[in-house]
C-alpha positions as CSV (number, residue, x, y, z in Angstrom):
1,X,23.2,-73.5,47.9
2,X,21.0,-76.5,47.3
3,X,17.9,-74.0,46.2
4,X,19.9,-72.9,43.2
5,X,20.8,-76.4,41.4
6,X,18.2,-76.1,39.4
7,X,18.0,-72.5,38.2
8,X,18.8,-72.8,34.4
9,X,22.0,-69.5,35.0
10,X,23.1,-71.2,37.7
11,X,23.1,-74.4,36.3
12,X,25.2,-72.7,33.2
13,X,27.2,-71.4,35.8
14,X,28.3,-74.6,37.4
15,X,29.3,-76.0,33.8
16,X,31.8,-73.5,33.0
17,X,33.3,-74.0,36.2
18,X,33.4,-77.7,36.1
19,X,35.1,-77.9,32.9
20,X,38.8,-79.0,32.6
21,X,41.5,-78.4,29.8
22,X,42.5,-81.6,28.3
23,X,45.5,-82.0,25.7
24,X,44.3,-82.8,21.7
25,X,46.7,-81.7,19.0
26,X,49.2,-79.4,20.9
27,X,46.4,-77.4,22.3
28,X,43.8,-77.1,25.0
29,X,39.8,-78.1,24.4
30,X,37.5,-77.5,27.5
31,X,35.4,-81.0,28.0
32,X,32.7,-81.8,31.2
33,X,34.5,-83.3,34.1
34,X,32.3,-86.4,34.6
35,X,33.8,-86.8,37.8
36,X,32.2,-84.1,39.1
37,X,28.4,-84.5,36.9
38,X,27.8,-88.4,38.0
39,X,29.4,-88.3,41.0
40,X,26.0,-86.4,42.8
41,X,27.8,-83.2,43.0
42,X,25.1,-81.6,40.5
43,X,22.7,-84.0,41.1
44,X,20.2,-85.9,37.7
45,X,18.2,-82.7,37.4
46,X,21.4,-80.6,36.7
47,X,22.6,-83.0,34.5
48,X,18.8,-82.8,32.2
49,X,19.1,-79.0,32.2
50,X,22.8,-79.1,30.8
51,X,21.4,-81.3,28.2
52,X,18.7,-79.2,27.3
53,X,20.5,-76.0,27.1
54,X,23.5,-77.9,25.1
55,X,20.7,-78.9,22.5
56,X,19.4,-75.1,22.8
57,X,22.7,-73.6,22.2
58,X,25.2,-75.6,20.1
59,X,22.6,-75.5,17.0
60,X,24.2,-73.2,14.7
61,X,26.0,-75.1,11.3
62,X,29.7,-74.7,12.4
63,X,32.3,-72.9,10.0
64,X,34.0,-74.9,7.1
65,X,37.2,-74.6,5.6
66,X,39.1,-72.5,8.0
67,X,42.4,-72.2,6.8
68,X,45.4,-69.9,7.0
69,X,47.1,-68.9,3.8
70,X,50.2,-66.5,3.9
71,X,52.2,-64.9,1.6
72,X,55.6,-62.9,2.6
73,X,55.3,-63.7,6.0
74,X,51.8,-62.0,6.4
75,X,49.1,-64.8,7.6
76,X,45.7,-64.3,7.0
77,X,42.6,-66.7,8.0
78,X,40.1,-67.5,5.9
79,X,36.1,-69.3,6.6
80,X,32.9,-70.2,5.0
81,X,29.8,-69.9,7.3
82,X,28.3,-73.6,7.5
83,X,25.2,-74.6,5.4
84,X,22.0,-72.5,6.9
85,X,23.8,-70.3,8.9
86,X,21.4,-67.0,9.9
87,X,23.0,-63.8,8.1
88,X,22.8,-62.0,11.8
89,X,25.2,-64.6,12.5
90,X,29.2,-63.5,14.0
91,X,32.1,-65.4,14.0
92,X,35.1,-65.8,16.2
93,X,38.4,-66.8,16.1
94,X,40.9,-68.4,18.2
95,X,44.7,-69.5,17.9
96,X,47.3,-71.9,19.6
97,X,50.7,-72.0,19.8
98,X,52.4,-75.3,20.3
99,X,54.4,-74.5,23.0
100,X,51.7,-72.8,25.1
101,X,49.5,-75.0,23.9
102,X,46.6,-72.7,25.5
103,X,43.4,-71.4,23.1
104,X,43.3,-68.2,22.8
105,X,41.0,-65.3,21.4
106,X,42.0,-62.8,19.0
107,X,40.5,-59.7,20.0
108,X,40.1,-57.7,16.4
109,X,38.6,-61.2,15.4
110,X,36.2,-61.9,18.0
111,X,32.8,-60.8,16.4
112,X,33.3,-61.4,12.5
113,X,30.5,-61.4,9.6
114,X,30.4,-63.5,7.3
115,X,33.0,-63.3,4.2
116,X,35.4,-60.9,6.2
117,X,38.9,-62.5,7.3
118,X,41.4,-62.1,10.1
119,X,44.9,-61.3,9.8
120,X,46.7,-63.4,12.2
121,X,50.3,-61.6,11.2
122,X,51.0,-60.1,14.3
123,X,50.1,-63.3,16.3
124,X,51.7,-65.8,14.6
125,X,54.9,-64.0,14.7
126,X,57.1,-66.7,16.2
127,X,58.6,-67.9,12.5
128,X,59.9,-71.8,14.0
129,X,56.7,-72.5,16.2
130,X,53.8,-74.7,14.7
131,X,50.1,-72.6,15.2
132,X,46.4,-73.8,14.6
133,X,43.6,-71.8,14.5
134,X,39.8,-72.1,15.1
135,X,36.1,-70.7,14.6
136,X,33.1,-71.1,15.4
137,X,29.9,-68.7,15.1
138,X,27.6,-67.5,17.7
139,X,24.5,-65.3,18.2
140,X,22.6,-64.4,20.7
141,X,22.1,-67.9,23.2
142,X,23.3,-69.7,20.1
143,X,26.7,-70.6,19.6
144,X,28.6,-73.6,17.1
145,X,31.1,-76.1,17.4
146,X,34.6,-75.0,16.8
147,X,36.1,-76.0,13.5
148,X,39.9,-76.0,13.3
149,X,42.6,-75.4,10.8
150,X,45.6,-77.8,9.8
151,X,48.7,-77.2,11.8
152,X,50.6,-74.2,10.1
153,X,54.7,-73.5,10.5
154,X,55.4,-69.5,9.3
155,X,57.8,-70.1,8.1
156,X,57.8,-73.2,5.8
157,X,53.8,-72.8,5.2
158,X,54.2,-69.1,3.9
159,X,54.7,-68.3,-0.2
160,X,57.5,-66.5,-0.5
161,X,56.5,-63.6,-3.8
162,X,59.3,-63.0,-6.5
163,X,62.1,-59.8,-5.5
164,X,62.1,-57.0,-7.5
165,X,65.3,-56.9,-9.8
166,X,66.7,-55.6,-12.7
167,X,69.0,-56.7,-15.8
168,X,71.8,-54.7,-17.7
169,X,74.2,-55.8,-20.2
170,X,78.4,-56.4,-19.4
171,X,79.7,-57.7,-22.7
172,X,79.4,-60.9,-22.4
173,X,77.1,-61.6,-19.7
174,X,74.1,-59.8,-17.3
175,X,74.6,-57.7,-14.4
176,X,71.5,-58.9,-11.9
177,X,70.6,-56.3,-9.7
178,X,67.8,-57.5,-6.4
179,X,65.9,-54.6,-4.4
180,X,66.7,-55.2,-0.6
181,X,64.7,-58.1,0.4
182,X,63.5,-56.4,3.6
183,X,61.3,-53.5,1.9
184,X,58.9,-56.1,1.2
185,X,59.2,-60.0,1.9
186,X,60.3,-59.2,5.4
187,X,58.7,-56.2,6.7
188,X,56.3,-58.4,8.5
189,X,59.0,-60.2,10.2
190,X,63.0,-59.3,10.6
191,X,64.2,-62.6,11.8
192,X,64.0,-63.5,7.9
193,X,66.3,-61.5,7.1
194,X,69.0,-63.5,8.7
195,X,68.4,-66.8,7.4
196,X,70.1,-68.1,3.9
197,X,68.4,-67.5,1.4
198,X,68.9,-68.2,-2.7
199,X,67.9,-67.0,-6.4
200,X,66.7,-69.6,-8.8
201,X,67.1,-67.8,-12.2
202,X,65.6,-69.0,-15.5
203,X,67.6,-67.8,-18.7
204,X,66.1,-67.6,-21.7
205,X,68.3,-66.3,-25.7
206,X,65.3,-64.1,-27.1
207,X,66.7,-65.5,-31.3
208,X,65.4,-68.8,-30.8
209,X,64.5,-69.5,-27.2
210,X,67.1,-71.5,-26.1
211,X,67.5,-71.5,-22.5
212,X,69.3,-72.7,-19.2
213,X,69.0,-72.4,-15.1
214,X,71.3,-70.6,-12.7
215,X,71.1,-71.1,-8.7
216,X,72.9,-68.3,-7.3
217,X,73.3,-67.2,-3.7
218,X,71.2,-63.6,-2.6
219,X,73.2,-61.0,-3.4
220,X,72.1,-57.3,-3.8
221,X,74.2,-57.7,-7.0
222,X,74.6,-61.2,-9.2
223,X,76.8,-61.5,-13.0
224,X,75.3,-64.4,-15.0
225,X,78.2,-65.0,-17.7
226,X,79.2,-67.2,-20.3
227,X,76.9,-65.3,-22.6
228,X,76.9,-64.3,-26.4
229,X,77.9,-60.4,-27.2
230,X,75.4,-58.7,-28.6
231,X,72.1,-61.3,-27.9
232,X,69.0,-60.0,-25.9
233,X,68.5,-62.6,-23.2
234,X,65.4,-62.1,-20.6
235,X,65.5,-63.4,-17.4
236,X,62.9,-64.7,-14.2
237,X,63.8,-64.5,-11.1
238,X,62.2,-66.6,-7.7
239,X,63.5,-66.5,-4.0
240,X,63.7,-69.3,-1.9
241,X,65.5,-70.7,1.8
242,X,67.0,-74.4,2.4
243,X,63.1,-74.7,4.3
244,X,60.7,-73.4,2.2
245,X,60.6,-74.0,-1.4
246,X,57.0,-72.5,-1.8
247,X,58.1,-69.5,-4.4
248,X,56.1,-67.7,-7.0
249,X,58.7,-66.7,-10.3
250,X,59.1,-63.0,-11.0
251,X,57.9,-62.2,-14.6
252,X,60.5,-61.9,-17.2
253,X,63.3,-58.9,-17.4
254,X,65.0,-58.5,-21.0
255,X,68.3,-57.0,-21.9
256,X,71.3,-57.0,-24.6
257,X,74.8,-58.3,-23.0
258,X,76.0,-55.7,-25.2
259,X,74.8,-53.4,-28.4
260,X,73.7,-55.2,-31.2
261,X,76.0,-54.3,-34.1
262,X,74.5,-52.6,-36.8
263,X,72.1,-53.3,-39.3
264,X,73.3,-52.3,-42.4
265,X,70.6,-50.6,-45.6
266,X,70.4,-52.6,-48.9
267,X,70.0,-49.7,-51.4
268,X,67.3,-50.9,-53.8
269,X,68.3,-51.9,-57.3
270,X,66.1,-49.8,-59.3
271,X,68.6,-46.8,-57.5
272,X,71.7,-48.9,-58.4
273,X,70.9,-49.5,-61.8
274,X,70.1,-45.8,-62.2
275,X,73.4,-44.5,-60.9
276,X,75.4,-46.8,-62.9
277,X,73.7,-46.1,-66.2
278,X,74.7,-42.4,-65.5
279,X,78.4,-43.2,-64.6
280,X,78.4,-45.1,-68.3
281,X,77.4,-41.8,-70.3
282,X,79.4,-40.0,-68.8
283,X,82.4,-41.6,-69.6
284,X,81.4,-42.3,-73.0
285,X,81.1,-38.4,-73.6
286,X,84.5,-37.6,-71.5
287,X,86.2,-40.6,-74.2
288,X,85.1,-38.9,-77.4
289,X,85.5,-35.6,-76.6
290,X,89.2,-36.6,-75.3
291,X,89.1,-37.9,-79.1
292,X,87.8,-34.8,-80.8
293,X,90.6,-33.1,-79.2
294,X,93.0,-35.7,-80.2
295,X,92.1,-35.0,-84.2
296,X,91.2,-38.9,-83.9
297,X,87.4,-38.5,-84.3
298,X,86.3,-36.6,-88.0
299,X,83.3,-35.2,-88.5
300,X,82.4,-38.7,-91.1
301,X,82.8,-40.7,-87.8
302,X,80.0,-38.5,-85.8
């Protein structure tokens, strides 16, 4: 009714109702149709009030670096509230999928303080599709621009940590043994688990550091051969696919490809000295007795 154009609710009202969703970067922003505003619908007084309450309400400092970091397939968001931004201040977050290309908000992330962080994992759980993100803060009749993140793939965007393995000697070469992937680089997501996936292995000879690297494909249960008998060799271990190459390296696992032989005791020569000066009296004193005995030694010669 024409008596209500220029209530300031209604006139918030209209706004939200007039807006449109227009395309920018794979997902939906909500703009002013100015079809509707200039073309007398609303009428120039309207128009003011909009104005005035857009200045009254977009005034808090909008977030900076929003960003997603992820590691084993679990995807968290990250923020910093915006120069001068009240401490009674909450932020919200919303995320797009490519495909849907539609903003929406995450519910345990819709009134966030400042420093804490959303975990977008069970959101962003189609691996292939591309995702962005976006906050903004808001208080009480004050609200912020929205600040987006860059475009972020699961599954080429996440860090994939080191497995869990173990070494054991075989003679000449290392037995490689890798914890089921599953139990922790894919418990946030099973489709992983089918994809191809290899070990990049660093090799290094413990004696004087001389070392080599190995690409082998996953395996519960890897031989690295061609090794010397007996050596200590310690090995690092990282996981990666044929589309992501982001991989942390395992800290290093040593082991002898066999026993090392023995290490033999050098008697010291103070001992050996001793022991032979003994053997020589006593064989002196066995040869003259045997010569007393013989009539061959007379009491003159003693």
């Amino acid at each position: 009714p024409p008596h209500l154009h220029h209530h300031p609710i209604t006139s918030l009202y209209m706004f939200s109702a007039l807006t449109q969703q227009q395309t920018f970067s794979g997902c939906s922003v909500s703009s002013v149709s100015r079809q509707n505003v200039y073309g007398g619908t609303m009428g120039l007084w309207t128009l003011l009030l909009l104005h005035l309450h857009l200045a009254v309400c977009v005034s808090l400092p909008a977030p900076s670096n929003v960003s997603i970091s992820s590691y084993n397939m679990e995807h968290i968001l990250r923020f910093s509230p915006g120069p001068g931004t009240p401490s009674d201040a909450y932020f919200t977050v919303q995320i797009c999928n490519s495909r849907k290309q539609q903003w929406k908000t995450v519910p345990w992330c819709a009134a966030l303080m400042a420093g804490q962080t959303c975990n977008l994992t069970n959101k962003l759980n189609e691996v292939f599709d591309h995702y962005m993100a976006q906050a903004r803060a808001f208080r009480t009749n004050q609200t912020s621009k929205w600040t987006k993140s860059r475009e972020f793939q699961p599954l080429t965007d996440t860090v994939l940590g080191p497995p869990e393995f173990s070494v054991s000697g075989c003679g000449n070469c290392l037995i490689l043994q890798i914890r089921d992937l599953s139990e922790r680089q894919f418990e946030h997501n099973s489709q992983l688990k089918n994809l191809f996936w290899e070990l990049d292995l660093n090799v290094k000879r413990t004696r004087d550091g001389a070392e080599f690297k190995l690409n082998l494909p996953y395996k519960h249960e890897s031989v690295i051969p061609y090794l010397q008998p007996g050596v200590e060799y310690c090995v690092s271990v990282s996981l990666r696919s044929i589309i992501n190459h982001n991989s942390v390296t395992s800290e290093q696992r040593c082991a002898f490809t066999s026993p090392p032989p023995p290490q033999h005791t050098r008697t010291p020569p103070d001992f050996t000295l001793s022991v032979l000066h003994l053997k020589t009296v006593s064989v002196c004193k066995m040869f003259i007795l045997y010569l007393n005995e013989a009539g061959l030694f007379s009491a003159e010669d003693r």
